[in-house]
Every structure is written in structure tokens, then in C-alpha cells.
Backbone bond lengths (Angstrom), bond angles and torsions (degrees), N, CA, C in turn:
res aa  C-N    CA-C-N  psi(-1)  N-CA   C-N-CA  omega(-1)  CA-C   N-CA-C  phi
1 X - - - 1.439 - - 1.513 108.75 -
2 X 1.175 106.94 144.94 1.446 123.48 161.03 1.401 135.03 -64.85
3 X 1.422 151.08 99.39 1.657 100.38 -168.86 1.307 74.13 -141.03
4 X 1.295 100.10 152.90 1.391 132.74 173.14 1.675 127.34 -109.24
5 X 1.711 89.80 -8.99 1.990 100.32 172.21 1.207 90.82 -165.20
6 X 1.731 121.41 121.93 1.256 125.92 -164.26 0.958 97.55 -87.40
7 X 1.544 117.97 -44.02 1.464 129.88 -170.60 1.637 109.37 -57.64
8 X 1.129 97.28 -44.56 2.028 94.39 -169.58 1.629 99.37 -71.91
9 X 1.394 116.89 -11.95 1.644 97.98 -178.55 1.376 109.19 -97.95
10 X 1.087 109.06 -9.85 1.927 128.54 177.97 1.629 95.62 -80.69
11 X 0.884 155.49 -56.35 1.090 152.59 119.93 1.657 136.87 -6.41
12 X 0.948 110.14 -49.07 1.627 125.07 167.69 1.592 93.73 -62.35
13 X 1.236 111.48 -64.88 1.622 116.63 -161.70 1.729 115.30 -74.68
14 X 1.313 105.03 -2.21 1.929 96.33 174.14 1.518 99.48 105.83
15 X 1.115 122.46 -40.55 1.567 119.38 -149.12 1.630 106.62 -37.76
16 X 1.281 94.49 130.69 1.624 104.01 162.67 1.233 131.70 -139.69
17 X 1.037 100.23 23.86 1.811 102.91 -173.42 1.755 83.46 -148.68
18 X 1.559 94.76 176.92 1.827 103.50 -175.40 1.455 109.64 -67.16
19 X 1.305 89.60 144.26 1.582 104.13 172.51 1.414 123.31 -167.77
20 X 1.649 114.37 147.71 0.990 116.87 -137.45 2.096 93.63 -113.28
21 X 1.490 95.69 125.74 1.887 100.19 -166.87 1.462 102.06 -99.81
22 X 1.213 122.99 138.92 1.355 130.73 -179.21 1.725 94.01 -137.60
23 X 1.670 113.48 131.21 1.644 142.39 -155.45 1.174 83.98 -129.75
24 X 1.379 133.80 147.54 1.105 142.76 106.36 1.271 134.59 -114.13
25 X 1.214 103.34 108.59 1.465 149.09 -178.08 1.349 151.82 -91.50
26 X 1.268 125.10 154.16 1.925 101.00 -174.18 1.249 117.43 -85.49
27 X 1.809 117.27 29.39 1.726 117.85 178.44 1.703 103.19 -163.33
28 X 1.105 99.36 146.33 1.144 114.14 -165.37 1.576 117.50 -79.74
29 X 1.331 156.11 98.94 1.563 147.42 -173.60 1.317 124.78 -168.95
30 X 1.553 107.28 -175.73 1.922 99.76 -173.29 1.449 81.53 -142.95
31 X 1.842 91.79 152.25 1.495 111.53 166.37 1.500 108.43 -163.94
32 X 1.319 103.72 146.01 1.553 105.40 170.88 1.572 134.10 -96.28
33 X 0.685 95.56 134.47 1.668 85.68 174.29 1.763 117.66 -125.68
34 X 1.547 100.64 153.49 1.380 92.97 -154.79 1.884 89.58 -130.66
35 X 1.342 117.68 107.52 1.342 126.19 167.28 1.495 124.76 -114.13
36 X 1.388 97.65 109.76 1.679 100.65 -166.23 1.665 105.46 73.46
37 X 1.185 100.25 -150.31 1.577 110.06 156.79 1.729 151.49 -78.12
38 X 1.472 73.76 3.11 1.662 82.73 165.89 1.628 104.53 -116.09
39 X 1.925 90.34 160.62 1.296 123.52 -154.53 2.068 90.00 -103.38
40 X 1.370 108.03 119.57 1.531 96.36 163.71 1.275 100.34 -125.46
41 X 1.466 117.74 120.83 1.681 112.87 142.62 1.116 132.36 -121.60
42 X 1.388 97.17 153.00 1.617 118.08 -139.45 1.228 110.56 -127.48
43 X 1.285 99.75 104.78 1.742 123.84 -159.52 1.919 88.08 -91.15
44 X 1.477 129.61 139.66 1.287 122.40 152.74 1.800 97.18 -153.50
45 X 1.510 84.67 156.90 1.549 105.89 -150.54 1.458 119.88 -142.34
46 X 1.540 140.19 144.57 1.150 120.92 -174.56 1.774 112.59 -76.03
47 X 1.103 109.56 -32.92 1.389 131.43 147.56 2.139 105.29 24.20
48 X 0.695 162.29 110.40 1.500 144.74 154.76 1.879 109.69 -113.40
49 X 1.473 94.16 140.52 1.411 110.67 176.41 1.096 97.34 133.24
50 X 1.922 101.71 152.50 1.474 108.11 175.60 1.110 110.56 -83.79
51 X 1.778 141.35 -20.78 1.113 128.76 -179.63 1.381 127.05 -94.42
52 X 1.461 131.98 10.14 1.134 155.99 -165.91 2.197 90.30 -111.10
53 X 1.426 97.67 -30.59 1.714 94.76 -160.02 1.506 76.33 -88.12
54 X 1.732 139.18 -83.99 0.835 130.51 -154.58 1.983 119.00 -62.20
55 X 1.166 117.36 7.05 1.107 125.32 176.76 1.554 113.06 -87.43
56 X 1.386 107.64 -44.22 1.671 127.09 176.70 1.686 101.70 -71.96
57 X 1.511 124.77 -31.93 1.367 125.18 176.54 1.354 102.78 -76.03
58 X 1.112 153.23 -66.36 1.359 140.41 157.37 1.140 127.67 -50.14
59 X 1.570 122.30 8.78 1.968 99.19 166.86 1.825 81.29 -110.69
60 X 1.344 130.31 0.89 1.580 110.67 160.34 0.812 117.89 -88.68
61 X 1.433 130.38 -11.33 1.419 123.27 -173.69 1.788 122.80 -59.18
62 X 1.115 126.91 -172.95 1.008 108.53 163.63 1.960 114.89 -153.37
63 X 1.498 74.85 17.36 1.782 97.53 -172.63 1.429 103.02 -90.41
64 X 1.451 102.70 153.75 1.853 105.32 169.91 1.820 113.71 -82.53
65 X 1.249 106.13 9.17 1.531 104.31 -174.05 1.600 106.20 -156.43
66 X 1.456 116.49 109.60 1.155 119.64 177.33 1.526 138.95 -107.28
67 X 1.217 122.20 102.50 1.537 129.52 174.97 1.319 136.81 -36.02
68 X 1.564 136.07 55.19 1.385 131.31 -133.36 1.677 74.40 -74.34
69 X 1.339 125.62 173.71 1.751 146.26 114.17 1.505 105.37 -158.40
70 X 1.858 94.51 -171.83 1.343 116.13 177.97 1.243 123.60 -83.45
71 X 1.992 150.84 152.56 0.926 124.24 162.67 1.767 140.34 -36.26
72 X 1.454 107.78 -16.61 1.493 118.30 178.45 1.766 129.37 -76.73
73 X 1.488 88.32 1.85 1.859 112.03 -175.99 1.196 92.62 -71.58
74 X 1.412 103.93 149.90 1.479 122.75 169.94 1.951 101.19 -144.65
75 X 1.850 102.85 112.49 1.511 98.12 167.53 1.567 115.28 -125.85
């Protein structure tokens, strides 16, 4: 995914508890963002592919159960 405002899609999509954002993007970095009470950090990378993105989202995780989707989810 692309994102251009992590926050407005963290928002768009419900999130309320931690979760872990994977960008792919034309620069490489980390940032957190903190809405309500959940913790998001938000790894983005020049990196492309979905299994390289959801592979890097599960070795940060730190949960026993992980939620892959696309930015277009809504829960």
C-alpha cells in the first residue's frame, strides 16, 4: 500500500487496539503513531511485494495472532 496519511487510514478503518502498518513507499523509515489507546508502528520501505510486506508485519509483531489485510479494510 501506498499511504500518504497513516493516521486518516487508521482512522477510516476503526483501529483501536495495536497494530502493526506496513507502506510501501519511495523511502525507507519508522514512526509511531498513537490514536486513542492504541500503539501503531509504521514501518515503510522501498521494499515491493505483498509477501516481503506481510512477512516484515509479522516478525514485528508481538501478538500470538495476526490480522493480515489491505489499506481498504474497514473493522
Amino acid at each position: 500500500m501506498f499511504l500518504n496519511d497513516s493516521e486518516e487510514m487508521i482512522k477510516r478503518s476503526h483501529i483501536t487496539s495495536d497494530t502493526v502498518i506496513i507502506n510501501q513507499c519511495n523511502e525507507d523509515g519508522y514512526k509511531e503513531e498513537h490514536i486513542g489507546d492504541a500503539i501503531c508502528p509504521y514501518f515503510f520501505g522501498k521494499e515491493r511485494g505483498l509477501t516481503k510486506s506481510r512477512n516484515l508485519a509479522i516478525s514485528k509483531s508481538v501478538a500470538d495472532v495476526c490480522i493480515i489485510c489491505d489499506d481498504d479494510e474497514v473493522f
